[in-house]
PADO-865997 format. One record per residue (C-alpha): residue number from 1; residue in three letters; y negated, z negated, x. Coordinates in nm, 4 decimals. Layout:
# PADO-865997
{rec NUM ALA {Y Z X}}
...
//
This chain:
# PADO-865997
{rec 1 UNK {-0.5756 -4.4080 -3.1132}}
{rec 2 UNK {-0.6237 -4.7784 -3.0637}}
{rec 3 UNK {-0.5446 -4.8387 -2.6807}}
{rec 4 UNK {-0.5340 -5.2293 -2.7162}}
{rec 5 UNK {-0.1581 -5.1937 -2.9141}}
{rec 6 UNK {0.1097 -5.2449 -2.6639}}
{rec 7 UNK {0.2917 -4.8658 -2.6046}}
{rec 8 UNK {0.6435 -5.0190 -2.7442}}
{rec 9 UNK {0.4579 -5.1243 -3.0858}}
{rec 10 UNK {0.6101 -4.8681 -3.3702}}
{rec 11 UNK {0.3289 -4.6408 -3.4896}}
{rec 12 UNK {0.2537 -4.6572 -3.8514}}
{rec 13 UNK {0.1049 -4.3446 -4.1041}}
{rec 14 UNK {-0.1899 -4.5273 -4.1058}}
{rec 15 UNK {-0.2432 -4.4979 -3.6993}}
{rec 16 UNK {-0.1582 -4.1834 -3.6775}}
{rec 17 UNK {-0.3847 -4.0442 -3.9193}}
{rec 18 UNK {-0.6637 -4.3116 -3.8796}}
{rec 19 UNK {-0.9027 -4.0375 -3.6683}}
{rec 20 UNK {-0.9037 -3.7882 -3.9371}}
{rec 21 UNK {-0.9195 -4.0463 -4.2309}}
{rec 22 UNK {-1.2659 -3.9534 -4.3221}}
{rec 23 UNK {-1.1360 -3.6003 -4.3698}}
{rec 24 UNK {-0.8558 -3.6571 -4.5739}}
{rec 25 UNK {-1.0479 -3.8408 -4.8316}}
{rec 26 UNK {-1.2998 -3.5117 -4.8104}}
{rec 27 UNK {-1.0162 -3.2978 -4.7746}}
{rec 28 UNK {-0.8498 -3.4708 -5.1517}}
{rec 29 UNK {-1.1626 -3.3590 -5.3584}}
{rec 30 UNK {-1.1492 -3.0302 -5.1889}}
{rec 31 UNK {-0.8088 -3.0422 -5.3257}}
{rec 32 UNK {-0.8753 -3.1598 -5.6701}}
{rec 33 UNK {-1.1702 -2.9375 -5.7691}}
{rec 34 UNK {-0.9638 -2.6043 -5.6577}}
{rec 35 UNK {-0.6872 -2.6839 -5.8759}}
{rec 36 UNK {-0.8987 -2.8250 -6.2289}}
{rec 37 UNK {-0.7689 -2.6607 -6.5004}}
{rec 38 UNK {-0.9569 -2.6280 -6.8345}}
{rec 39 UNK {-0.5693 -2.5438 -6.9712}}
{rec 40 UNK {-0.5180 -2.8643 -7.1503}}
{rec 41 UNK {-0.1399 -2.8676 -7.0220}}
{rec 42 UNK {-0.2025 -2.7613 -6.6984}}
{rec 43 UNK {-0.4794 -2.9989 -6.6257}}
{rec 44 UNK {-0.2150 -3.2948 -6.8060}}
{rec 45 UNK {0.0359 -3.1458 -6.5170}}
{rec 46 UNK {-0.2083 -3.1545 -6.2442}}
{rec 47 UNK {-0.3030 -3.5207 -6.2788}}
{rec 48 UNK {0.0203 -3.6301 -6.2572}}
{rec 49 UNK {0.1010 -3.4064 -5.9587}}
{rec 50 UNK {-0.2521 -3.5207 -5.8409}}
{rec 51 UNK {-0.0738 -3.8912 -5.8588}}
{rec 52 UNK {0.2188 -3.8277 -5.6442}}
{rec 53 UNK {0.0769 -3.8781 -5.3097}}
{rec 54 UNK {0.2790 -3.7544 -5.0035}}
{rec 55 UNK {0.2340 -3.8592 -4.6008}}
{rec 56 UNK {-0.0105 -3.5664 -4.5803}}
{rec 57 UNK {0.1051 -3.4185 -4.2564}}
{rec 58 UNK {0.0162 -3.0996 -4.2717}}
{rec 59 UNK {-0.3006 -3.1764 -4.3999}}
{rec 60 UNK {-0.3467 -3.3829 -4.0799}}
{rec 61 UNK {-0.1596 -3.1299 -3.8305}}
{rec 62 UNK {-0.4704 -2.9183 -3.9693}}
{rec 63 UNK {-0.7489 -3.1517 -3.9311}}
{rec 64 UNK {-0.5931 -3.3090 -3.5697}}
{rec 65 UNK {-0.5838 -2.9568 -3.4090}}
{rec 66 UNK {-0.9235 -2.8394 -3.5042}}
{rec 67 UNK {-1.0791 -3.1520 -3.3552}}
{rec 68 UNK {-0.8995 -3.1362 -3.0592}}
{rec 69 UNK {-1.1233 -2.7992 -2.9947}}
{rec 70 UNK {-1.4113 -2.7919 -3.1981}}
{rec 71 UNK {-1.5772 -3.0264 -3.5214}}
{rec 72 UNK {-1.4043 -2.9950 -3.8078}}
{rec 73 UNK {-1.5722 -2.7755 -4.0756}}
{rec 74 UNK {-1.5640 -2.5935 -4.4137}}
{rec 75 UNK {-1.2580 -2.3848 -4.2691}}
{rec 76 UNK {-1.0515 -2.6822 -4.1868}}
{rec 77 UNK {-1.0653 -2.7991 -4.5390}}
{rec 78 UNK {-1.0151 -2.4484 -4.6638}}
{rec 79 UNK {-0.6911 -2.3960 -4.4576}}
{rec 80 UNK {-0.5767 -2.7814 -4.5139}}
{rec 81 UNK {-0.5898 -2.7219 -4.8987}}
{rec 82 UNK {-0.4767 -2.3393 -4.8928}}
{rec 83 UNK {-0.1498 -2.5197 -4.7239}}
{rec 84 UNK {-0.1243 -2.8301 -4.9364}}
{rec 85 UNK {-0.1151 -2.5883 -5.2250}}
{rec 86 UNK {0.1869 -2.3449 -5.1021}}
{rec 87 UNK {0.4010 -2.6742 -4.9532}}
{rec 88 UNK {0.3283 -2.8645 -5.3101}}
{rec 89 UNK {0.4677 -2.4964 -5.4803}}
{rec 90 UNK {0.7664 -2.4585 -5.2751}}
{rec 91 UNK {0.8376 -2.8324 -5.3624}}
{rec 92 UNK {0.7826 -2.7446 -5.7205}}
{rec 93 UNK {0.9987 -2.4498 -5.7208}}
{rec 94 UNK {1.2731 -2.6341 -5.4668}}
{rec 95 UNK {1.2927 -2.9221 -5.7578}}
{rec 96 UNK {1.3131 -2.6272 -6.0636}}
{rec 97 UNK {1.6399 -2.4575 -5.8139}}
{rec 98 UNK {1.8264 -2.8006 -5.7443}}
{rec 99 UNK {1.7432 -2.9479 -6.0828}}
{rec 100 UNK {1.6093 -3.2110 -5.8968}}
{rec 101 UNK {1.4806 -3.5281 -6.1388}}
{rec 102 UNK {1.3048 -3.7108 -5.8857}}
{rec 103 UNK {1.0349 -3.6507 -5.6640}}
{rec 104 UNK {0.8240 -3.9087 -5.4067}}
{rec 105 UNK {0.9492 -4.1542 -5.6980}}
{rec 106 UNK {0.7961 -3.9876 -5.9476}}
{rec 107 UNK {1.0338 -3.8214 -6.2205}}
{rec 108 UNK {0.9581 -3.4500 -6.1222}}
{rec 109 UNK {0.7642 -3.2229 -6.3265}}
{rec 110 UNK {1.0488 -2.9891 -6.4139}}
{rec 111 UNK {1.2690 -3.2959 -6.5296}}
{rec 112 UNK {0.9734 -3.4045 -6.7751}}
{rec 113 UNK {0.8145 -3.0687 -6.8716}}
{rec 114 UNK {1.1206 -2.8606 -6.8201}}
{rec 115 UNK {1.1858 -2.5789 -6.5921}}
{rec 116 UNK {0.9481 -2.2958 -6.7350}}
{rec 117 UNK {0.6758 -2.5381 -6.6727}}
{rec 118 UNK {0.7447 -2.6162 -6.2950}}
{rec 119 UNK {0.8202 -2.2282 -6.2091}}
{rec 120 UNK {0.4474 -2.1722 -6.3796}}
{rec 121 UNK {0.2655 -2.4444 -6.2239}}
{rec 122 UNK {0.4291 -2.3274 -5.8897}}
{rec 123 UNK {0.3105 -1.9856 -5.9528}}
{rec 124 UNK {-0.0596 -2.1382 -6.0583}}
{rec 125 UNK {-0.0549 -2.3046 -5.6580}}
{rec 126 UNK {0.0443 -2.0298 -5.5233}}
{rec 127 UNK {-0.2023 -1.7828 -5.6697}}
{rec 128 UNK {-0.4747 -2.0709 -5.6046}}
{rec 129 UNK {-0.3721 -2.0809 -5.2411}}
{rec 130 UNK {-0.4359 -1.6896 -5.1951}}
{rec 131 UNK {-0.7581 -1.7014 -5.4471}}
{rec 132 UNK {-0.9423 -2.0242 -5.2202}}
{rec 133 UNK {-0.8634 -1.7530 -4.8871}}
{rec 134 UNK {-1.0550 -1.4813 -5.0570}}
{rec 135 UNK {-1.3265 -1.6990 -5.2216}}
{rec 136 UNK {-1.4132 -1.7979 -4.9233}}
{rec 137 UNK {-1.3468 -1.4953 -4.7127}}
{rec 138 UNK {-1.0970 -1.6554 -4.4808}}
{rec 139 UNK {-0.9039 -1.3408 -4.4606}}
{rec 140 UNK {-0.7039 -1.4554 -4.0925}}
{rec 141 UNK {-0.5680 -1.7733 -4.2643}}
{rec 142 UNK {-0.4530 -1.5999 -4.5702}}
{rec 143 UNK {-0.2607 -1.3785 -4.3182}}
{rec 144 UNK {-0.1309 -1.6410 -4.1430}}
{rec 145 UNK {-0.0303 -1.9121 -4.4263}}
{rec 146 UNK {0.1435 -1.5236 -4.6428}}
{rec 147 UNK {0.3347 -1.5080 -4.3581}}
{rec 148 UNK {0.4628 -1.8620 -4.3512}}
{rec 149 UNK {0.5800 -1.8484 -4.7145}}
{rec 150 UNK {0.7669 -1.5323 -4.6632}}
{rec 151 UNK {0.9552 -1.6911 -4.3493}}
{rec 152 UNK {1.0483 -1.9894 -4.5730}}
{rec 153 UNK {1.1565 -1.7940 -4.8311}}
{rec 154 UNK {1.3711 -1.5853 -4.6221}}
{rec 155 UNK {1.4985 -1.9479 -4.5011}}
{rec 156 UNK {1.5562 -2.0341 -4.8066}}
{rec 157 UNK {1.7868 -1.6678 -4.8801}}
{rec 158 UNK {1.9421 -1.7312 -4.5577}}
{rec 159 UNK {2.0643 -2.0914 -4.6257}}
{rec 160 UNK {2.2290 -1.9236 -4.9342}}
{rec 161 UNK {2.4110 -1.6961 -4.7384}}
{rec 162 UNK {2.5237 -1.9154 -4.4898}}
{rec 163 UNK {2.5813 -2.1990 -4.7554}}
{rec 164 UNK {2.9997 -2.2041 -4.7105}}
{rec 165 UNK {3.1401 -2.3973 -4.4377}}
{rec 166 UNK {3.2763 -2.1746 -4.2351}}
{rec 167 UNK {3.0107 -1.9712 -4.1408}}
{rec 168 UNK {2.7371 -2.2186 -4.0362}}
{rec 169 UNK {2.6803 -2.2413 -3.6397}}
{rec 170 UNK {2.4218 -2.3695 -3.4208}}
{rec 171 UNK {2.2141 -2.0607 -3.3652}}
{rec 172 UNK {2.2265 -2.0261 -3.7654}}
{rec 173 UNK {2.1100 -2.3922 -3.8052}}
{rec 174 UNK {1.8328 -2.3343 -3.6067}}
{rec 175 UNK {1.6987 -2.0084 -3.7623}}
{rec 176 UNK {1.7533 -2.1159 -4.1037}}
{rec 177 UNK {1.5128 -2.4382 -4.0045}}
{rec 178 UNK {1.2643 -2.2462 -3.8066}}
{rec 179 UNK {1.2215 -2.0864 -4.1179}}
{rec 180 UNK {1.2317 -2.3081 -4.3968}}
{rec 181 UNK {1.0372 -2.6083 -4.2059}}
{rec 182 UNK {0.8822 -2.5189 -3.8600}}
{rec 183 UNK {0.7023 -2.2161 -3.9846}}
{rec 184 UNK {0.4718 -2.3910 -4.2519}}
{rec 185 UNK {0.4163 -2.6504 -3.9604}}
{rec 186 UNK {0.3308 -2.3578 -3.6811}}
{rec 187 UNK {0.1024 -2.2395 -3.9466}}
{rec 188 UNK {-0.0734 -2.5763 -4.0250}}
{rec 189 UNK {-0.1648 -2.5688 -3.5921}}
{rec 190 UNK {-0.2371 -2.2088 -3.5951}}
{rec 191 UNK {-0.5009 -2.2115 -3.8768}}
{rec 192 UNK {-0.6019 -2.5767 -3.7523}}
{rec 193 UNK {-0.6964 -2.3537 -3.4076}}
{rec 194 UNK {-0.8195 -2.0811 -3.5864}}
{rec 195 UNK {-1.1079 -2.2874 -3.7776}}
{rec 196 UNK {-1.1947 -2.3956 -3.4436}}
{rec 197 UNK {-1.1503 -2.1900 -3.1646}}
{rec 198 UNK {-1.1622 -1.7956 -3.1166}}
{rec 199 UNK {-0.9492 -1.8314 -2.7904}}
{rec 200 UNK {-0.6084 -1.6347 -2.8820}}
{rec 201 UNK {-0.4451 -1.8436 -2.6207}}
{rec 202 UNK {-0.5028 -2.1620 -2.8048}}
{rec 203 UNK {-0.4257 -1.9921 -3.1052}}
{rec 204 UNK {-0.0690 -1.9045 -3.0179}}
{rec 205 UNK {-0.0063 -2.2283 -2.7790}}
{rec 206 UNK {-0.0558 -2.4090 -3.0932}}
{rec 207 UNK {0.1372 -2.1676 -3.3582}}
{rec 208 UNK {0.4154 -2.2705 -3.0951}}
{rec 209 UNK {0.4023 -2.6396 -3.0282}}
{rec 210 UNK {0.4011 -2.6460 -3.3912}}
{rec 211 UNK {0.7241 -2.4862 -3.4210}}
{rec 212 UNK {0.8764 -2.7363 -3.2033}}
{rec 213 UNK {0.7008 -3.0339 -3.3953}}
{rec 214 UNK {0.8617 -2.8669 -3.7109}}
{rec 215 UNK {1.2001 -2.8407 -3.5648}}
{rec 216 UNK {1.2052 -3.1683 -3.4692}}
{rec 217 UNK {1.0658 -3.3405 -3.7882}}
{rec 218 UNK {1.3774 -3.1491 -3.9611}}
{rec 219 UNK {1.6603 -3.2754 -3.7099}}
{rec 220 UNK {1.4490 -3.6183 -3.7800}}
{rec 221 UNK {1.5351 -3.5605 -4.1536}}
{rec 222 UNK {1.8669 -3.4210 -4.0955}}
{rec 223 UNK {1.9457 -3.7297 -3.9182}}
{rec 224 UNK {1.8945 -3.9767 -4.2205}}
{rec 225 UNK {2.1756 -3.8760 -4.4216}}
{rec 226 UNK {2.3880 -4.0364 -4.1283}}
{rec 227 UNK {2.2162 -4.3152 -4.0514}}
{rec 228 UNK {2.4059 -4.6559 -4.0844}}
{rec 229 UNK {2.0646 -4.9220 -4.0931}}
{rec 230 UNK {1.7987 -4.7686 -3.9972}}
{rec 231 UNK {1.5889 -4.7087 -4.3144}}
{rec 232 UNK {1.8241 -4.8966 -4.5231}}
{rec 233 UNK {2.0783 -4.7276 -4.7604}}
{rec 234 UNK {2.0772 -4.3646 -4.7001}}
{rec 235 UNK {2.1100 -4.1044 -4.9856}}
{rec 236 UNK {2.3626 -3.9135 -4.8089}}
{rec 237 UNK {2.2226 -3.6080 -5.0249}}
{rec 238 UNK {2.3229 -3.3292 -4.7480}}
{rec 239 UNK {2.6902 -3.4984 -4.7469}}
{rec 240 UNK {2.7303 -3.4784 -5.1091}}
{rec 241 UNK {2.5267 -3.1001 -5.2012}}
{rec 242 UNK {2.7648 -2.9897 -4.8949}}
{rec 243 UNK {2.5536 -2.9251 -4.6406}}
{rec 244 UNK {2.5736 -2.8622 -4.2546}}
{rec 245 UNK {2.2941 -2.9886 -4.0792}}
{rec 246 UNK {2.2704 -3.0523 -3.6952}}
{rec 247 UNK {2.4877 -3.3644 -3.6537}}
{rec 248 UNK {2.7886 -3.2177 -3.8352}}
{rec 249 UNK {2.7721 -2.9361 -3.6426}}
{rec 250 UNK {2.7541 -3.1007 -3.2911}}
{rec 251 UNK {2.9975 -3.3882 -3.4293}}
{rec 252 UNK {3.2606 -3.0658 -3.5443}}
{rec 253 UNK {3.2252 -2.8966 -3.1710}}
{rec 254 UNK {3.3943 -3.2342 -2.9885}}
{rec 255 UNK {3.6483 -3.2343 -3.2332}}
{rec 256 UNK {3.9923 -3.1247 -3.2185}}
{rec 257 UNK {4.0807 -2.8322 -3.4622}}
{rec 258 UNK {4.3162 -3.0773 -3.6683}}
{rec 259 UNK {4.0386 -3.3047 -3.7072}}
{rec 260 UNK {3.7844 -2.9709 -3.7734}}
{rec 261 UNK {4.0069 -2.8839 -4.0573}}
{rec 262 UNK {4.0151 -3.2539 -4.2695}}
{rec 263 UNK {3.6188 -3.2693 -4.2199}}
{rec 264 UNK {3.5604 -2.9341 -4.3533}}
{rec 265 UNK {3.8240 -3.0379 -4.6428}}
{rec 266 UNK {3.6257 -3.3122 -4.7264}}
{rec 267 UNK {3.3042 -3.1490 -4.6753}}
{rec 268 UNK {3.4416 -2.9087 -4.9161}}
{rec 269 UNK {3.4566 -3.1329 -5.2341}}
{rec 270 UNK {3.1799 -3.0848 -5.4484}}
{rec 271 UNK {3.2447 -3.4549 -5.5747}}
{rec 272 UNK {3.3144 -3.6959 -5.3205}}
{rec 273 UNK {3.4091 -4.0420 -5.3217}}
{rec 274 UNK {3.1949 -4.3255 -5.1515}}
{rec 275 UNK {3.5459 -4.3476 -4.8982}}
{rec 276 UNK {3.5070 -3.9247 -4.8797}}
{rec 277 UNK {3.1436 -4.0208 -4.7255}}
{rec 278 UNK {3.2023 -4.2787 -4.5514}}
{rec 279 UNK {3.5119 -4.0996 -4.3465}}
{rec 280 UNK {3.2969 -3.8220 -4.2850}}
{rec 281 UNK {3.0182 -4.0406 -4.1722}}
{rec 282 UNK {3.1902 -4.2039 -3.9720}}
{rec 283 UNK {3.3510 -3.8840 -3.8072}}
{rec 284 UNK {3.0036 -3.7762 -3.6862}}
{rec 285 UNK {2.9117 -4.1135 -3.4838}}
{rec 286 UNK {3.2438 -4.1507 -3.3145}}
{rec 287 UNK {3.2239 -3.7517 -3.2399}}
{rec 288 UNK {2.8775 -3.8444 -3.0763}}
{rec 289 UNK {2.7029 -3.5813 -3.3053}}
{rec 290 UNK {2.4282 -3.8312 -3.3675}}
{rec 291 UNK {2.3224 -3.8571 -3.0352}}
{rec 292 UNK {2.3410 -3.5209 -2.9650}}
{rec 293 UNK {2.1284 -3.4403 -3.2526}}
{rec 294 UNK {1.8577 -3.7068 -3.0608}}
{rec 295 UNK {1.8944 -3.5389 -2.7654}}
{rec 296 UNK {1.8107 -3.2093 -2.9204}}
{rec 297 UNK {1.5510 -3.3370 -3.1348}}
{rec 298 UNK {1.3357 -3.4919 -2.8198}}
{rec 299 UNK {1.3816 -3.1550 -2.6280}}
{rec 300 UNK {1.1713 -3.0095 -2.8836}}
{rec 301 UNK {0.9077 -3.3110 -2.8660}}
{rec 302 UNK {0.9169 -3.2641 -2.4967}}
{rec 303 UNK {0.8424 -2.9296 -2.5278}}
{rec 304 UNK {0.5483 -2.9365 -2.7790}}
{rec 305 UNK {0.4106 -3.2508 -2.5664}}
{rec 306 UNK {0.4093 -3.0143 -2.2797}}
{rec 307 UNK {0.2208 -2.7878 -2.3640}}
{rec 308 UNK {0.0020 -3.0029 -2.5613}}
{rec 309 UNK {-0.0724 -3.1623 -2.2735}}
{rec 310 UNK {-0.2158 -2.7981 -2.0824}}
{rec 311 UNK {-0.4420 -2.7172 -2.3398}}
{rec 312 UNK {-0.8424 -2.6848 -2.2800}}
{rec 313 UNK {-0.8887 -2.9532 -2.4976}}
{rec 314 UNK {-1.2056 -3.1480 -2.5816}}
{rec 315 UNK {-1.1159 -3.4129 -2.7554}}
{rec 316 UNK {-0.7945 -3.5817 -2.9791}}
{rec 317 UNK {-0.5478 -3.5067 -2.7132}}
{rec 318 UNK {-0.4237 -3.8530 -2.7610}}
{rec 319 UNK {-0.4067 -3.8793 -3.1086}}
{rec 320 UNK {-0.2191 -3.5317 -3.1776}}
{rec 321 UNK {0.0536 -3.6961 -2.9468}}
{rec 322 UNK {0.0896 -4.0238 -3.1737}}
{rec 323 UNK {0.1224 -3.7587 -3.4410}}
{rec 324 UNK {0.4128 -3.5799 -3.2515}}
{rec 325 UNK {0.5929 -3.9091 -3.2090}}
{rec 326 UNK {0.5016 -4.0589 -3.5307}}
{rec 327 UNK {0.7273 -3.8013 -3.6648}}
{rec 328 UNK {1.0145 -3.8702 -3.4650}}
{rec 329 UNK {0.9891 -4.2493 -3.4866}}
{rec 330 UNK {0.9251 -4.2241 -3.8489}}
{rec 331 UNK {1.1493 -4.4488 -4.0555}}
{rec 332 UNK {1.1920 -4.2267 -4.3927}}
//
């Protein structure tokens, strides 16, 4: 991390993941060869997936946790692209369920080459995923990155269930997202630790801090629907698809039961009006459920910094940090 910047200058991607650079561009033809196709379609597919380049975190959660302990080998690249494959999936599959047209500004791949296609080439990730863990014999991280997906499906099942309004609490909020979020995060520190450490200590401190980092990147997301400036014109895409996230729910808790009842009303409407939004919007900052949502979100940072911060570490203590508060400080 580059000590000369002043500590109040905002951190950028390109900071943050400026000690592992070098990795990431060996870590994208690691990527790219395990995926080649010689299926005409598929391959057409997988360039234009291959085109819509994300923030690579996990990826980098991978790479900055195995420095921190060792140097950054063949199994760091194995579990980085084992993870990339199973996030890219479930974002393939998420799109083909909400009927999604747009992804990372791309039109998405279900919206262009219809549903069947998506569901397939999710399924081809997937199975690529599990076949690069046994190619390679890497039989721990296929354990750990199986168990992630079945956590985030059962996220996924439990969102359903608890997709109503009246059912929805704290506790549930937090399980659901410890699920769906945290645990593909926990696993990108875990098998980060496991490429470069054999100390089961590490191992789990990290499975945990990532957790918390994972919780708090989705209260970070959660919190751009109801921002008023920040990262200009919000979406407001959990307002309108009806969901509860963390600053409804604290914002509902301070109110009165009168005022309870015309949120969830409103909440209710599967097509709302720009004035529907905006009262509902404007509910949750004058109920203080944006600040509360902060509050909670730092906890978790202060947690995972914590213990970050007691590790045996060798190296990249620093750098894992700006990572940690990259993602809160992060502006989309």
């Amino acid at each position: 991390m580059d000590k000369s910047k002043p500590s109040s200058a905002p951190l950028s991607l390109s900071d943050v993941t400026k000690p592992v650079k070098k990795n990431l561009g060996v870590f994208r033809t690691f990527f790219k060869d395990e995926i080649s196709s010689d299926v005409l379609l598929l391959d057409q597919i997988i360039n234009y997936l291959l085109r819509q380049k994300g923030k690579e975190l996990r990826p980098t959660l991978v790479f900055m946790t195995a420095r921190m302990f060792s140097n950054i080998d063949k199994t760091s690249y194995v579990a980085a692209t084992m993870i990339e494959l199973m996030h890219t999936a479930t974002l393939i599959h998420d799109d083909v369920v909400d009927e999604s047209d747009i992804r990372r500004s791309f039109l998405s791949i279900n919206k262009i080459w219809r549903n069947k296609a998506g569901v397939l080439l999710g399924d081809f990730l997937l199975s690529k995923g599990l076949l690069i863990a046994l190619d390679h014999k890497e039989y721990r991280l296929l354990h750990v990155l199986s168990d992630a997906v079945a956590k985030m499906s059962e996220g996924e099942l439990r969102q359903l269930k608890t997709s109503n309004l009246f059912n929805m609490t704290e506790q549930r909020y937090f399980q659901i997202i410890s699920e769906k979020t945290a645990s593909l995060i926990a696993a990108c520190c875990k098998c980060g630790a496991i490429a470069s450490t054999d100390d089961d200590s590490v191992i789990n401190a990290m499975e945990e801090i990532g957790l918390c980092v994972g919780i708090a990147f989705q209260i970070k997301d959660d919190l751009f629907d109801y921002g008023l400036d920040d990262i200009g014109k919000p979406k407001r895409n959990d307002i309108k698809e009806r969901k509860v996230t963390l600053p409804l729910i604290y914002a509902l808790n301070n109110a009165t039961a009168m005022e309870r009842l015309s949120i969830r009303r409103l909440m209710r409407k599967r097509k709302k009006s720009a004035k529907d939004i905006n009262v509902i919007v404007k509910f949750v900052h004058e109920h203080n459920g944006l600040k509360l949502a902060e509050n909670k979100m730092q906890e978790y940072t202060d947690k995972a910094l914590s213990q970050l911060r007691e590790l045996p570490a060798e190296k990249g203590t620093e750098d894992f940090e700006a990572l940690i508060k990259f993602i809160i400080t992060r502006k989309k």
